[in-house]
N, C-alpha and C positions, 0 to 999 in steps of 0.2 A: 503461599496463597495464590491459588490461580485466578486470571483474571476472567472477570462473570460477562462478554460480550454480548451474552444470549438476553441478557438484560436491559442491555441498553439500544434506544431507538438507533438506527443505523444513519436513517435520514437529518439528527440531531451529531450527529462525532461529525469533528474536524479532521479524525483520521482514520487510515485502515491500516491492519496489523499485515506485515508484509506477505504473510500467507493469501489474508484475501483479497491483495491489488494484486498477486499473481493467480487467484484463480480467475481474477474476470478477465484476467488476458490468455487462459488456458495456458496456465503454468502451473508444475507442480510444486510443492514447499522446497524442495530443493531447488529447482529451477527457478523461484522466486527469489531466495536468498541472494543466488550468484549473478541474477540481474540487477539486484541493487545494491551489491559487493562490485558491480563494475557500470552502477550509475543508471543504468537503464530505466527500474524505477527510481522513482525520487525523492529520498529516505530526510528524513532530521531524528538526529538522538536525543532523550531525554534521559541521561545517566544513563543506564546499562540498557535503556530500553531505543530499538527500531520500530520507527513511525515510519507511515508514506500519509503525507498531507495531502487530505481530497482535493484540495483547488490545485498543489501542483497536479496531479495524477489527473484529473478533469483539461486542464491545458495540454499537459499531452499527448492525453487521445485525442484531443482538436485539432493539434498542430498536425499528427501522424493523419488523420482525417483529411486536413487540407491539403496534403498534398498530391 
């Protein structure tokens, strides 16, 4: 069963599917996966599944921001 994202408020999730914290940094799905395969984004698993948590992902584009 695929998952129904188109359904859900985006403003309401605690998280984004690792595709789309790398497209708002202009990365592609493969370039997405291998930056969070080497930390870059900032992944938690849930059993077979890859999160990036908004509030990390929100910290660091502040911190890259501040500097």
């Amino acid at each position: 069963m695929r998952n129904k994202r188109q359904d859900i408020d985006p403003d309401k999730c605690l998280t984004y599917l690792v595709p789309e914290a790398g497209a708002m940094l202009g990365l592609t799905r493969n370039a997405s996966y291998a930056a969070a395969k080497r930390g870059d984004i900032p992944t938690i698993r849930i059993g077979k599944l890859l999160r990036v948590p908004k509030a990390a992902f929100d910290r660091l584009l502040a911190q890259a921001g501040a500097k």
